[in-house]
Every structure is written in C-alpha cells, then in structure tokens.
C-alpha positions in Angstrom: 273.9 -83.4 -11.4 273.6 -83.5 -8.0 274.3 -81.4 -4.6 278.0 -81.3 -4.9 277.9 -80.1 -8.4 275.5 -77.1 -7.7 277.5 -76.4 -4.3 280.8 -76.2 -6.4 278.9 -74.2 -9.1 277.5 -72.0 -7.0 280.4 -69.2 -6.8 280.7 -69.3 -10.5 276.9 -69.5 -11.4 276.5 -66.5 -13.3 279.4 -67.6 -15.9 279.0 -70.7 -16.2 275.2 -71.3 -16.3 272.8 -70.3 -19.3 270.6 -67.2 -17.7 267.0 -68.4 -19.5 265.6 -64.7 -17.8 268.2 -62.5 -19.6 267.8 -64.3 -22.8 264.2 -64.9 -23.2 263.8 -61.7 -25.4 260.1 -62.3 -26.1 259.4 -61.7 -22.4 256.7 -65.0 -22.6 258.4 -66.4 -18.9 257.3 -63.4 -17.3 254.2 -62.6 -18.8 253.1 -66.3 -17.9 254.2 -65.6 -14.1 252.2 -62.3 -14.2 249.3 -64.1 -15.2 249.3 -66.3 -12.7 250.2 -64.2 -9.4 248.6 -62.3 -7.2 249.3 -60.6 -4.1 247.2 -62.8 -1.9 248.9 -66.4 -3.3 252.3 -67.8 -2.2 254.6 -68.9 -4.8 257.5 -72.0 -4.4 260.8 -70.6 -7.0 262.2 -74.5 -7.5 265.7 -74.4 -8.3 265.9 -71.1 -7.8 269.8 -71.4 -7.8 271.4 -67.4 -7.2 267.3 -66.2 -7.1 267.1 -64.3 -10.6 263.3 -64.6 -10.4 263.3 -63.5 -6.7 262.9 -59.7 -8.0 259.9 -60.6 -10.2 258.4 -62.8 -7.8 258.7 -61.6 -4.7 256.6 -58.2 -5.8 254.1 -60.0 -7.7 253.3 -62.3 -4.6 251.9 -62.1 -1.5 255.1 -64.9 -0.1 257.9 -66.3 -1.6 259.8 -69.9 -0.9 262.7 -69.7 -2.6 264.0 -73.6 -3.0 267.1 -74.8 -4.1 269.7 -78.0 -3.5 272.6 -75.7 -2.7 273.3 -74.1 0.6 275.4 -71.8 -1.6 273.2 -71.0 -3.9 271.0 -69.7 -1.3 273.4 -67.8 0.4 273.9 -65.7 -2.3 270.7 -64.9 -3.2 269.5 -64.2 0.4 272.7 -62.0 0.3 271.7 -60.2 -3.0 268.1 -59.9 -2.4 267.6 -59.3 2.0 265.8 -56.1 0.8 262.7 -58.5 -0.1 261.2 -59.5 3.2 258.8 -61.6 1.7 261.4 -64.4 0.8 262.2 -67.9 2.6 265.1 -69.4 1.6 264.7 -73.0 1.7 267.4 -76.2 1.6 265.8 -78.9 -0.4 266.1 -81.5 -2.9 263.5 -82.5 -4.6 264.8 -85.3 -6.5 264.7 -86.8 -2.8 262.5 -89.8 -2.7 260.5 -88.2 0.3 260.3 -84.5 0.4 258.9 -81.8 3.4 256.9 -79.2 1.6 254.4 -76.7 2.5 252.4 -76.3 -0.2 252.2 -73.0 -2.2 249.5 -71.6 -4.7 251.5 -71.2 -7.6 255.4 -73.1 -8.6 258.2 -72.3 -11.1 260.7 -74.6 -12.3 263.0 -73.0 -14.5 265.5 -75.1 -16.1 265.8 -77.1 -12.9 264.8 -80.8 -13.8 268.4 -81.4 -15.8 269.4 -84.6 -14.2 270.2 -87.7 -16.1 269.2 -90.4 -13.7 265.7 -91.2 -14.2 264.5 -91.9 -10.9 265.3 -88.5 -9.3 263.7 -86.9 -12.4 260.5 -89.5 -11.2 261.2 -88.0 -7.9 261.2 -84.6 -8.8 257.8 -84.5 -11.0 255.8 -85.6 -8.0 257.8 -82.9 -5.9 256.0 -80.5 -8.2 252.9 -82.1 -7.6 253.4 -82.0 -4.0 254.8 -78.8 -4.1 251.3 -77.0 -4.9 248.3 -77.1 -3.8 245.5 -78.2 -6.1 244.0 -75.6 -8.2 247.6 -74.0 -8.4 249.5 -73.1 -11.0 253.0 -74.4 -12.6 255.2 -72.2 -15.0 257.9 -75.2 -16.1 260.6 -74.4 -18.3 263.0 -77.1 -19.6 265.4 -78.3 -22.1 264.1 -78.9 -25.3 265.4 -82.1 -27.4 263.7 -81.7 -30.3 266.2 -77.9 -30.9 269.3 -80.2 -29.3 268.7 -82.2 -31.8 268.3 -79.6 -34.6 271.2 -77.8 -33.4 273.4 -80.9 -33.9 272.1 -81.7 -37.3 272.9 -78.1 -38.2 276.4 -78.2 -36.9 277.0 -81.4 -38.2 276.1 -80.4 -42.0 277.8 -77.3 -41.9 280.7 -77.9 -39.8 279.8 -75.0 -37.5 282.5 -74.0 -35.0 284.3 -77.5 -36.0 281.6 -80.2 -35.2 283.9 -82.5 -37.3 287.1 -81.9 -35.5 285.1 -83.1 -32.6 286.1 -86.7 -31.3 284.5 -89.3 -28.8 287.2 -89.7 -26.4 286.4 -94.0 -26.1 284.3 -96.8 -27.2 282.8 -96.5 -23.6 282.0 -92.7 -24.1 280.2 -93.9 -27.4 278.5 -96.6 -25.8 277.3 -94.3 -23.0 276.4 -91.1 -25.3 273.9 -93.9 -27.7 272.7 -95.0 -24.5 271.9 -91.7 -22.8 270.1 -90.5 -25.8 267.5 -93.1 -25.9 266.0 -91.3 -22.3 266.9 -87.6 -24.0 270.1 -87.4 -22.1 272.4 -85.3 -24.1 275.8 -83.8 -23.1 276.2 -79.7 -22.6 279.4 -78.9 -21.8 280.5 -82.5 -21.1 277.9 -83.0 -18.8 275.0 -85.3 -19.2 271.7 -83.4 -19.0 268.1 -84.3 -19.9 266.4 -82.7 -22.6 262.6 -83.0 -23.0 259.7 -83.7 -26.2 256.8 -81.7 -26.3 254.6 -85.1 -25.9 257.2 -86.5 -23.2 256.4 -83.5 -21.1 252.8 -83.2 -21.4 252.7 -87.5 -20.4 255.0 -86.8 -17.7 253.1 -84.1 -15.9 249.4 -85.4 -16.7 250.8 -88.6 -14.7 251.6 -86.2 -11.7 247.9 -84.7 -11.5 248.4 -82.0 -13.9 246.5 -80.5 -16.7 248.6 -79.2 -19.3 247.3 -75.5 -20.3 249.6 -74.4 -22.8 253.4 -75.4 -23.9 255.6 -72.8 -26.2 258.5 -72.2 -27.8 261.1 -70.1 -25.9 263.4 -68.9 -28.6 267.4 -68.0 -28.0 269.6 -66.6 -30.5 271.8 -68.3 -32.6 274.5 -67.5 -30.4 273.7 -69.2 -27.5 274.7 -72.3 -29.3 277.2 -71.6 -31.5 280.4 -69.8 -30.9 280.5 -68.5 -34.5 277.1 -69.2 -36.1 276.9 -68.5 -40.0 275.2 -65.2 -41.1 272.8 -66.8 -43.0 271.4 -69.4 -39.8 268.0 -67.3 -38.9 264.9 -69.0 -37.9 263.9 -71.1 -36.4 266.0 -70.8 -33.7 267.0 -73.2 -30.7 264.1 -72.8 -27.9 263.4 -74.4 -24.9 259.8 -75.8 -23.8 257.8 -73.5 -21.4 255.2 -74.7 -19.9 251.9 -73.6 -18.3 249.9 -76.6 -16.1 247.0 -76.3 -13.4 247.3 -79.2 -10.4 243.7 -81.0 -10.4 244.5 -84.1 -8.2 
C-alpha cells in the first residue's frame, strides 16, 4: 500500500474502506481517546485518511494535526470538517525513512500500519515514536491475525460464502501467499495487508520506547467478514487489537 493507492482510494474511501469508528459498537476506541485528552494537549490523527476521528478529536483537544499520505485524503476532510479551526492538515508519510514531525502530546493510529513491506512498517513504528513526545500517549488500532486466522478456519470448515470454490490463480500466487504469511501478511480484498499478534505488537512497540498499558479486543460482527454468515456463528467474533502505550524514551 503506498501513496498512489490511498490517492486513487481517496474518492471512494467511504465504500471501499472498513469504517473501524462506525463499527466498534462497544465504544472502547473512544473511551480510550477520552481518557487520554485534554484541552490543554495537542494530538497527531496518523492516517487519518477522510478525518472520521477529526469530530471526536478536535473537541476533546486543545490542537489537532491531522496526518495522512494522501493529498486527497486531506482534501476532503479539510473540506468536510473547515468548521473545526483547531485542525492542521498535514502531507506526510510516515513509512518514510526520515520524517519532519512536531511532536504532539497524545497519537492515534487507527488501522493505518497495513503495509506488507517490512521496512516501511520498521519506518513507521519509530514515526510513532517520533511522533510524540515522551510521557504521551498512543491509542493504536491494528489488524488482528490471530481473528484472520480464525475467520479462515471458520470459512474453510463450513464452506461459508464458498471458501471452497475459491482458487489460487498460480503457483506464483501460492508461493507468494505461503510466503507473506510467515510476516502476517494476509490478502483482504486481493491486497496484501499486515495483520498483527498480541505478543508481536507489544515487542514491536517496547522496541520504539514504548510501554505497553493495555491491549483489547475490538469486536465486529459477523458480518463484516462474511457475506452470508450462518445463524448459528456468535461469539467470539472477529476483532482487531487496540492498543493503549505511554512513550518513556
């Protein structure tokens, strides 16, 4: 994933991108963001994409950057949201191997850190790092491997929405799906994305100068991964890993 798949993207975000604030029904994103903010503390939105935190952010804190790779992206939420005058808008990649940030006091990263090459995802941990200053706070959400995992196991046994029919297209395509999955790469929608293990993300951000406060489920329905999930299919459902980490270096 990279800038001219977010700028082409862009136009069609809201369709074709999973919306994690819409479906988090448990409300756990936004409670962890409340806890953290105040109106005297700049926050850094990274990835922000179209800026559906913007609203929540930008009147829980005293300042707003609002980051993302795509200039189109950007546009339209400085478009949607000019009635917050609190906001920056800010081109920036930060799976850049040198990055220009002005530190904030608190970071989200919302299903942001997808990528499948490994040293932009190196690139981007320290970017959190560097985008906060120490003592801040990060609310991280990302991709969860262990449920991608599940999920396939589940459509795989019960042949949900045709998980048999499916085919891999060439012996190269196999080759590169066995090899992608060893680093937590998985395909959605034909696209190579990195999913994450509990353990994998505490390591990763301890490495960065982080101490891991607390990492929970975020549970979707059923739906969001099935077209036609069977009746019986309750919990647990598929979830993606939020979480909550203090900068001490």
């Amino acid at each position: 994933m990279n800038r001219k798949y977010w700028e082409t993207m862009a136009p069609k975000y809201d369709d074709e991108i999973f919306d994690v604030l819409r479906n988090d029904s448990s409300g756990k994103i936004v409670t962890a963001i409340e806890k953290i903010s105040s109106k005297k503390k700049t926050v850094i939105d990274i990835g922000c994409a179209i800026g559906k935190w913007i609203p929540l952010l930008a009147t829980q804190f005293k300042e707003v950057q609002a980051a993302d790779i795509s200039a189109i992206n950007l546009q339209i939420a400085k478009e949607k949201y000019r009635h917050f005058k609190n906001v920056e808008y800010l081109r920036m990649d930060m799976s850049a191997a040198k990055l220009k940030v002005s530190p904030c006091d608190a970071a989200i990263c919302i299903n942001a850190i997808l990528t499948d090459s490994l040293k932009k995802r190196i690139n981007f941990f320290q970017s959190l790092s560097l985008s906060l200053k120490k003592g801040g706070h990060l609310v991280l959400v990302v991709p969860s491997l262990e449920s991608k995992l599940y999920t396939n196991i589940i459509a795989h046994r019960w042949n949900v929405d045709g998980d048999h029919k499916e085919k891999i297209a060439s012996s190269k395509k196999a080759f590169e799906l066995a090899k992608n999955i060893k680093q937590g790469v998985t395909d959605i929608d034909n696209v190579p994305t990195k999913h994450y293990l509990k353990e994998e993300l505490e390591l990763l951000l301890s490495l960065e100068g982080f101490k891991v406060q607390a990492i929970e489920k975020i549970n979707y329905t059923w739906k969001t991964e099935f077209n036609n999930p069977p009746k019986w299919l309750k919990s647990p459902y598929p979830w993606d890993w939020m979480c909550v980490a203090k900068k001490n270096k």
